[in-house]
C-alpha positions in Angstrom: -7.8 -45.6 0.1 -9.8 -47.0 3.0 -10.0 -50.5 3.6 -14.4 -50.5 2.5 -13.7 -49.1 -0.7 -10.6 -51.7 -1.1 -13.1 -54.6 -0.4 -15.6 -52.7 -2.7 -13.5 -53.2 -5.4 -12.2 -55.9 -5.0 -15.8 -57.3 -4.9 -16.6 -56.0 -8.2 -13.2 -57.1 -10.1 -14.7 -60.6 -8.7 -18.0 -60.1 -10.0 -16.9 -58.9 -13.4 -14.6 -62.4 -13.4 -17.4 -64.6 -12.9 -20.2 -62.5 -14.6 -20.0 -65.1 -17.8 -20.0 -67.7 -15.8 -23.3 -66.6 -14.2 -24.9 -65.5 -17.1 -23.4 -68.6 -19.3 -25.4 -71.2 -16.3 -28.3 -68.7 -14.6 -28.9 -66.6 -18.1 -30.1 -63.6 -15.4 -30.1 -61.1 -18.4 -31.3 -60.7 -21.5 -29.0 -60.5 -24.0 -29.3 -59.5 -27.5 -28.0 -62.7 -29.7 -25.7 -61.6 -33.0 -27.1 -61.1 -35.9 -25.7 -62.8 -39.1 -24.4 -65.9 -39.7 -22.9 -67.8 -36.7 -22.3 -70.8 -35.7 -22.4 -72.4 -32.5 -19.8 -75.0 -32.2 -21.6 -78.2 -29.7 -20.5 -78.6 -26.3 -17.3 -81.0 -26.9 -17.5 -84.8 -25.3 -15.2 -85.7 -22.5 -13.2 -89.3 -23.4 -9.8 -89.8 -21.8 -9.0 -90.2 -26.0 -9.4 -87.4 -26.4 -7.9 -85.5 -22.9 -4.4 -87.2 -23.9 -4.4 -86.2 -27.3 -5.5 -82.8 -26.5 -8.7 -82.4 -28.9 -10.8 -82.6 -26.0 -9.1 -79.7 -24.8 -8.9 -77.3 -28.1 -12.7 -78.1 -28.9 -13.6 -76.9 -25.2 -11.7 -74.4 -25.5 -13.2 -73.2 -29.0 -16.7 -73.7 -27.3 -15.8 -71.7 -24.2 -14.6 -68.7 -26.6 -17.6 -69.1 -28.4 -20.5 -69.7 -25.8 -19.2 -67.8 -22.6 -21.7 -65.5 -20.9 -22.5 -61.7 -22.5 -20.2 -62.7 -25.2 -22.4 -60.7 -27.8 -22.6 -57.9 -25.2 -18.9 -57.6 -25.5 -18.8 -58.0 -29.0 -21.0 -55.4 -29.4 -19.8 -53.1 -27.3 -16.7 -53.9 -28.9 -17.9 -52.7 -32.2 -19.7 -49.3 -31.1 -16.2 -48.4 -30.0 -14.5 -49.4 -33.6 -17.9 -47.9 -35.1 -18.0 -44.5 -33.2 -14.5 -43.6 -33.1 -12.4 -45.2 -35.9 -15.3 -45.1 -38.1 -14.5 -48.9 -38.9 -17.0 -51.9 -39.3 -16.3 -55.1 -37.8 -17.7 -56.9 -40.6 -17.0 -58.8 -43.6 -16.4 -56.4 -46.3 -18.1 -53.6 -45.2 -17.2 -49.9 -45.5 -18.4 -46.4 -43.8 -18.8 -44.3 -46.0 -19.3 -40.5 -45.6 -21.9 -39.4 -43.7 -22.1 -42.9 -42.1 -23.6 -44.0 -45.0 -22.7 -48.0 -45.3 -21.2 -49.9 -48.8 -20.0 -53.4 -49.1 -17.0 -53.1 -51.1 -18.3 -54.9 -54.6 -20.2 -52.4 -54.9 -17.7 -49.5 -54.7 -14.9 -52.2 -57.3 -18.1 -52.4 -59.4 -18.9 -49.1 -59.9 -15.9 -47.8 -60.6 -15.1 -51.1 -62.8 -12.5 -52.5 -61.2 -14.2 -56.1 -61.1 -14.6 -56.3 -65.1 -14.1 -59.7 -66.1 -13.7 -58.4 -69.5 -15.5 -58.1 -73.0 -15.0 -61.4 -74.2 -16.4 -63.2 -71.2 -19.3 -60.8 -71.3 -19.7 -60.9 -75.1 -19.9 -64.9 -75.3 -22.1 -64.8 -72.1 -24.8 -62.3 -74.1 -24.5 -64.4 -77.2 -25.7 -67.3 -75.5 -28.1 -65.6 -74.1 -29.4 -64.1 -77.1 -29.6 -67.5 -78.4 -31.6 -68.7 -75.5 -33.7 -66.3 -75.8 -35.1 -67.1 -79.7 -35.1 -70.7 -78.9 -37.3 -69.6 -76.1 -39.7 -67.9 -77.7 -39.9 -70.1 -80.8 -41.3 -72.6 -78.0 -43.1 -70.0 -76.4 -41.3 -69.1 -73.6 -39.5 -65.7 -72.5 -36.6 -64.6 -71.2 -36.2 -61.5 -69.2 -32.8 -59.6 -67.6 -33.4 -57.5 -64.9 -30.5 -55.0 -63.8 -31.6 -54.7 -60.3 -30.4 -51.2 -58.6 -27.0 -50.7 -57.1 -26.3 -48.9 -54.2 -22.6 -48.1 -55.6 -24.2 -45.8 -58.8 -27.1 -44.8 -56.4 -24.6 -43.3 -53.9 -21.4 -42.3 -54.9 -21.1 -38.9 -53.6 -20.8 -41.0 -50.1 -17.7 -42.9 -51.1 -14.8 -42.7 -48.3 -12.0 -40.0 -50.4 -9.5 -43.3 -50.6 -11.9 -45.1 -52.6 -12.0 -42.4 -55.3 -10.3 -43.7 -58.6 -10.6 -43.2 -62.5 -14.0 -45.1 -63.4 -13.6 -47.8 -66.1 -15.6 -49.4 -67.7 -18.3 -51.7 -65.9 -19.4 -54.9 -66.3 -23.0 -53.5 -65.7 -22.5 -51.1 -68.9 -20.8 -53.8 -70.8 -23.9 -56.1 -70.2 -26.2 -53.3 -70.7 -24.9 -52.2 -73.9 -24.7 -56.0 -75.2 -28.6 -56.8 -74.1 -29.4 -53.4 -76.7 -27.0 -54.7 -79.4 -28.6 -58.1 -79.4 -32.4 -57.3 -78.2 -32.7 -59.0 -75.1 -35.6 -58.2 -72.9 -34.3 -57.0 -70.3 -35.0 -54.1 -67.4 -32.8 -51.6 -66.2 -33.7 -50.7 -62.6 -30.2 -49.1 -62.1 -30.6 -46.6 -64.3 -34.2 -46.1 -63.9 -33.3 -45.5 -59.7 -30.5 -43.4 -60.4 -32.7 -40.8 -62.6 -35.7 -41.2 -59.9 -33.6 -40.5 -57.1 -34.0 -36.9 -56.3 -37.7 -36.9 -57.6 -39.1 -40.0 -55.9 -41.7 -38.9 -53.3 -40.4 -41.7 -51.3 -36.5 -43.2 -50.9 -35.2 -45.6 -53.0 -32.2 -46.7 -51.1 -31.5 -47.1 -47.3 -28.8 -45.6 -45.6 -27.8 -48.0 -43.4 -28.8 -51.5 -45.9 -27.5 -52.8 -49.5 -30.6 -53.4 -51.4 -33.3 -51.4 -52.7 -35.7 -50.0 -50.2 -39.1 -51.7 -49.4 -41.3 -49.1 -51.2 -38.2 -49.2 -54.2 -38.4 -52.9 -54.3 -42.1 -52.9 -54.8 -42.0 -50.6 -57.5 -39.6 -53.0 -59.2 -41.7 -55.9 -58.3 -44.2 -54.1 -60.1 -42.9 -53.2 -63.2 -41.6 -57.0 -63.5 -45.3 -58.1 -63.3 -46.5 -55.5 -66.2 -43.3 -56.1 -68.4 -44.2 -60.2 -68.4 -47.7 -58.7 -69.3 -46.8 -56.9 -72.1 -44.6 -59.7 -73.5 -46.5 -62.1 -73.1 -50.0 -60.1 -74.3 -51.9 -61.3 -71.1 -53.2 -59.9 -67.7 -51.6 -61.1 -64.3 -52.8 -60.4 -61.1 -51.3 -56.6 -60.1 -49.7 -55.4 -57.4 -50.4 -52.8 -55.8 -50.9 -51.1 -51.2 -53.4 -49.3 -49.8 -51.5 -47.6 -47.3 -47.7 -46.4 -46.2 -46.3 -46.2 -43.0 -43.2 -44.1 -42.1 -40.9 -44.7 -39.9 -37.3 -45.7 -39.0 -35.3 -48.4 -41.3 -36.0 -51.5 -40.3 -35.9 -55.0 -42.4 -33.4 -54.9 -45.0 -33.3 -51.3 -44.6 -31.3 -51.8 -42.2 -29.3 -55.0 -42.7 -25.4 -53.6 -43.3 -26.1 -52.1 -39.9 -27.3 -55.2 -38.1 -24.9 -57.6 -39.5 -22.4 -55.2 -37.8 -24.0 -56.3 -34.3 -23.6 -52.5 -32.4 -24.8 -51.6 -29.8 -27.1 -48.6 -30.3 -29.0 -48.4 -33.8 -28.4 -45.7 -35.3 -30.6 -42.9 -37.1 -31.2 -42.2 -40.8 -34.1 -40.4 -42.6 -37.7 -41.6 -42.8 -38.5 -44.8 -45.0 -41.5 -45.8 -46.6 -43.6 -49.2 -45.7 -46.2 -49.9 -47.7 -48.6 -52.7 -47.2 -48.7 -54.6 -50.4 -51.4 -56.6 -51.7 -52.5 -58.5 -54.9 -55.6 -58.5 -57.0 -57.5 -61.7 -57.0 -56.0 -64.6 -59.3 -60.3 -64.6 -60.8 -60.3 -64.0 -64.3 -56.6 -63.4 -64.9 -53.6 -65.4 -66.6 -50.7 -66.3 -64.1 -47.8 -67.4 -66.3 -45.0 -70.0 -64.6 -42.0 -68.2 -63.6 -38.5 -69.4 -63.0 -36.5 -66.9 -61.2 -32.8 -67.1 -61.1 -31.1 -64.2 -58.7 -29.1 -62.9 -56.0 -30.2 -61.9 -52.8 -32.2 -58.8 -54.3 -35.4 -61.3 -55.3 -35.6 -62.5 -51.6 -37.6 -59.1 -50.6 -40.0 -59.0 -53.3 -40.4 -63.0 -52.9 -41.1 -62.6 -48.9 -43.9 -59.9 -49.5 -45.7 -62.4 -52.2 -44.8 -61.8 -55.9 -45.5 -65.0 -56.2 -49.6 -64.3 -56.1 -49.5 -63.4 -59.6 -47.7 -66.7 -60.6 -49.4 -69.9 -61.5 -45.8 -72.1 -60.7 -43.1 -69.6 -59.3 -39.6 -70.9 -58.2 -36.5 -68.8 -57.4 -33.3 -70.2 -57.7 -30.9 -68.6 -55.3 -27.6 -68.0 -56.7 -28.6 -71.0 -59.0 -28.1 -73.2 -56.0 -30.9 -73.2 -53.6 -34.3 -73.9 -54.7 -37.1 -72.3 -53.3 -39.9 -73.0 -52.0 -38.9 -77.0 -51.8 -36.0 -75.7 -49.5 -38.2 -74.2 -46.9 -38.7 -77.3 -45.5 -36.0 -79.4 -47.2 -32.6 -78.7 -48.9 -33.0 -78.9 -52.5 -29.8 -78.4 -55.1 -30.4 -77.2 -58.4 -27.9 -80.1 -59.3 -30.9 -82.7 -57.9 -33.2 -81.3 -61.1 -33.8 -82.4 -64.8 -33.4 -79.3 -66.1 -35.6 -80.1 -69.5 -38.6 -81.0 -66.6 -37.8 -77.3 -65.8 -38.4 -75.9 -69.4 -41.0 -77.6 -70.3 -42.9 -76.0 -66.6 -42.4 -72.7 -67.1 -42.9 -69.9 -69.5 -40.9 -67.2 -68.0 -37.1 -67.1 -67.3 -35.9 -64.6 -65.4 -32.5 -63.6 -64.7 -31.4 -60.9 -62.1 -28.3 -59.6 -60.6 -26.8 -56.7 -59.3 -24.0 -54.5 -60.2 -21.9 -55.9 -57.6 -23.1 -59.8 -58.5 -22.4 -59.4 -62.5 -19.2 -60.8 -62.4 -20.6 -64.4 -62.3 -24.2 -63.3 -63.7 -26.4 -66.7 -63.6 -23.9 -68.1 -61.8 -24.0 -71.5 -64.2 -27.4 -71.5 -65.4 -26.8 -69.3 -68.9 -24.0 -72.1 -69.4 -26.3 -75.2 -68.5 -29.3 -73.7 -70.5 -27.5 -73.1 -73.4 -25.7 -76.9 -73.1 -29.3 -78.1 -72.9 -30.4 -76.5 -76.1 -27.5 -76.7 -77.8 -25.3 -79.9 -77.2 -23.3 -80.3 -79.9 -21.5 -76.6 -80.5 -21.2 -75.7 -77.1 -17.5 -74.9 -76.8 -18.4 -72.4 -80.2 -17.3 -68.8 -79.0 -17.4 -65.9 -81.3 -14.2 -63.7 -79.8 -14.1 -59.7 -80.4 -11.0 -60.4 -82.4 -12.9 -62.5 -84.5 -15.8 -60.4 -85.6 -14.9 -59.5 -89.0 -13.7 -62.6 -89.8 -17.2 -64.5 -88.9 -19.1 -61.7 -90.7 -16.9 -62.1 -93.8 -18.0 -66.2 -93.7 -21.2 -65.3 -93.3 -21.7 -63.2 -96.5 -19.6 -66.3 -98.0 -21.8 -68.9 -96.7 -24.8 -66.8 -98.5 -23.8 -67.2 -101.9 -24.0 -71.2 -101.6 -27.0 -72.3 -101.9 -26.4 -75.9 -101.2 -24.9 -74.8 -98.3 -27.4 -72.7 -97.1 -30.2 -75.2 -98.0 -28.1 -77.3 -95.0 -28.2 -74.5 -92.1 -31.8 -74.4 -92.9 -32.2 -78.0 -92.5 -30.2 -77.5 -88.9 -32.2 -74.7 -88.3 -35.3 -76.3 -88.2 -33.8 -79.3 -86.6 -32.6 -77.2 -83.5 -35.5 -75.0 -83.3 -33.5 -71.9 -84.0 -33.5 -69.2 -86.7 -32.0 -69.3 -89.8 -29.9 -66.7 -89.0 -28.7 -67.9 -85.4 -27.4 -70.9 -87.4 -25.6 -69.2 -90.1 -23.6 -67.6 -87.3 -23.0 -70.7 -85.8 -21.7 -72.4 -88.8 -19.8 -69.3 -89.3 -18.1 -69.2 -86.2 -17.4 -73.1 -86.2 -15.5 -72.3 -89.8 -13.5 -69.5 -88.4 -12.3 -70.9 -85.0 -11.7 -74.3 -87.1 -9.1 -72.3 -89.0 -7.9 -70.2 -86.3 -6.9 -73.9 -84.5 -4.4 -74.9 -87.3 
């Protein structure tokens, strides 16, 4: 090796060294920032404090590691690699499938029921509900479930082989089956996708993202507008696009595969983009609308469900409210939570497969405290059943006794028979305590 080429490289092992540097002070190139969640720690303060007790030094060198020049570059390039030939994803949870089709994990534990939580939690959690419910709609009011779509039941067949295991039973079914027992209102987009998905003209579920496509989510959007109209006997402002375009996944069609920051984006099948649009509020009823639901509202929220609203909030996880937190944090814990019944008509609840476990996240547990105050620790366990059943029919045959649950009744604003439950439940589990 000559004594050019030597200098040659050495020249370029010097540049490579002090490339960050360069880019980190000059910015000469324009990098692609990361997609996600990150945070930037800020540039650390010099104080001779600090220098001798060494925090100076582990905060700059935390920012350093953080901040350095082409960092995402690298980090990208360092994930094509994991991506391409190991077929791994450097991100939080996330699994490549066959194909390259992309799961988060929930979704694979729910659909094969691994995550139950069990039929006792769910039972009491859909007997509270149901209770809601009638107190709701003796003032009025309605209360909707909506099983949104899953991409675990909508893809299976694209599980890796090691995932494959003995399907249990789900906490989506178990909820399902309880909302029919106990005649919620509810909507079952998972099932509904799963039986459109080989006759839909256009795809219901990305590739590459974990919610229901843009022209599926509109569809759902769509049938949660005409199911509040048929309960509640009035017509809202519709729904509906005047054109599609076609093209590549983009949005959250797309967002497993840009939260694992690659390098080149990779290629799926067509996707459909309509361009919604609502009918004029003029001569139509726009009920209020409470929202309560996991990320799978944010897309249907973004494009403007909202129009056919009079009031529309959406509680995010039952944490965030929205819109107030567009321009400054607000808490669900910050509201009076009566204020909130009393301004809307609608309650909507919606989750996931994959979000079930901890479906309303608090607010089924806080509503029902609110309307119920005094016989909130009742819980009617499976075990139990028979027993509660067998009070029941007792409680029936005295009448001075059930002149009193109709006195309660009325008091509390529920049905007659949502209190002789109650009273039946509070005899059993009083007995089952001694």
């Amino acid at each position: 090796m000559n004594l050019t080429i030597k200098k040659i490289l050495l020249l370029g092992a010097l540049l490579f060294l002090v490339a960050p540097w360069i880019q980190n002070n000059l910015n000469v190139i324009n990098v692609t920032p990361l997609s996600g969640a990150i945070t930037t720690p800020a540039k650390p303060e010099f104080t001779f404090k600090k220098w001798f007790t060494a925090e100076y030094q582990e905060a700059a060198e935390n920012w350093l590691n953080q901040t350095f020049g082409f960092r995402s570059l690298f980090i990208r390039i360092n994930n094509q690699i994991a991506f391409s030939l190991f077929k791994k994803a450097k991100a939080n949870g996330v699994i490549v499938g066959k194909e390259n089709y992309l799961f988060e994990e929930n979704y694979i534990k729910a659909y094969y029921g691994t995550d139950f939580v069990g039929a006792d939690s769910i039972n009491n959690r859909m007997y509270r509900l149901a209770r809601i419910s009638d107190t709701l709609l003796k003032l009025n009011k309605n209360l909707i479930l909506v099983f949104a779509a899953g991409k675990g039941s909508f893809y299976p067949e694209f599980f890796p082989e090691k995932y494959h295991t003995t399907r249990k039973t789900t906490n989506y079914e178990a909820h399902l089956q309880k909302a029919l027992e106990l005649g919620i209102n509810h909507i079952d987009f998972n099932k509904y996708f799963v039986d459109q998905k080989r006759i839909s003209k256009y795809p219901l579920y990305p590739q590459y993202g974990i919610h229901w496509s843009y022209y599926g989510m509109g569809l759902a959007a769509d049938s949660i507008i005409h199911f509040i109209e048929h309960l509640r006997a009035i017509d809202m402002p519709d729904l509906y696009w005047d054109t599609i375009e076609m093209s590549q996944p983009r949005m959250d069609d797309y967002d497993i595969a840009d939260g694992m920051n690659i390098k080149f984006r990779l290629k799926s099948f067509q996707m459909a983009y309509p361009h919604y649009l609502f009918e004029p509020a003029e001569g139509k009823t726009r009920p209020s609308v409470l929202v309560v639901s996991d990320s799978y509202y944010w897309g249907m929220y973004n494009f403007g469900i909202s129009n056919s609203f009079s009031v529309s909030h959406f509680w995010f996880y039952n944490k965030q409210v929205y819109p107030e937190s567009f321009s400054t944090p607000v808490e669900v814990a910050q509201l009076n939570l009566s204020d909130v019944v009393n301004q809307h008509e609608v309650f909507v609840i919606m989750a996931t497969e994959a979000t079930l476990p901890g479906f309303g996240w608090g607010f089924v547990e806080n509503l029902y405290n609110h309307f119920y105050p005094v016989d909130t620790a009742l819980i009617v366990h499976e075990k139990n059943k028979q027993k509660v059943a067998a009070m029941r029919d007792y409680i029936k045959t005295d009448a001075r006794w059930m002149e009193l649950i109709r006195k309660k009744a009325a008091d509390n604003k529920i049905s007659v028979d949502s209190m002789l439950t109650l009273d039946a439940t509070y005899e059993v589990n009083k007995t089952e305590k001694k």
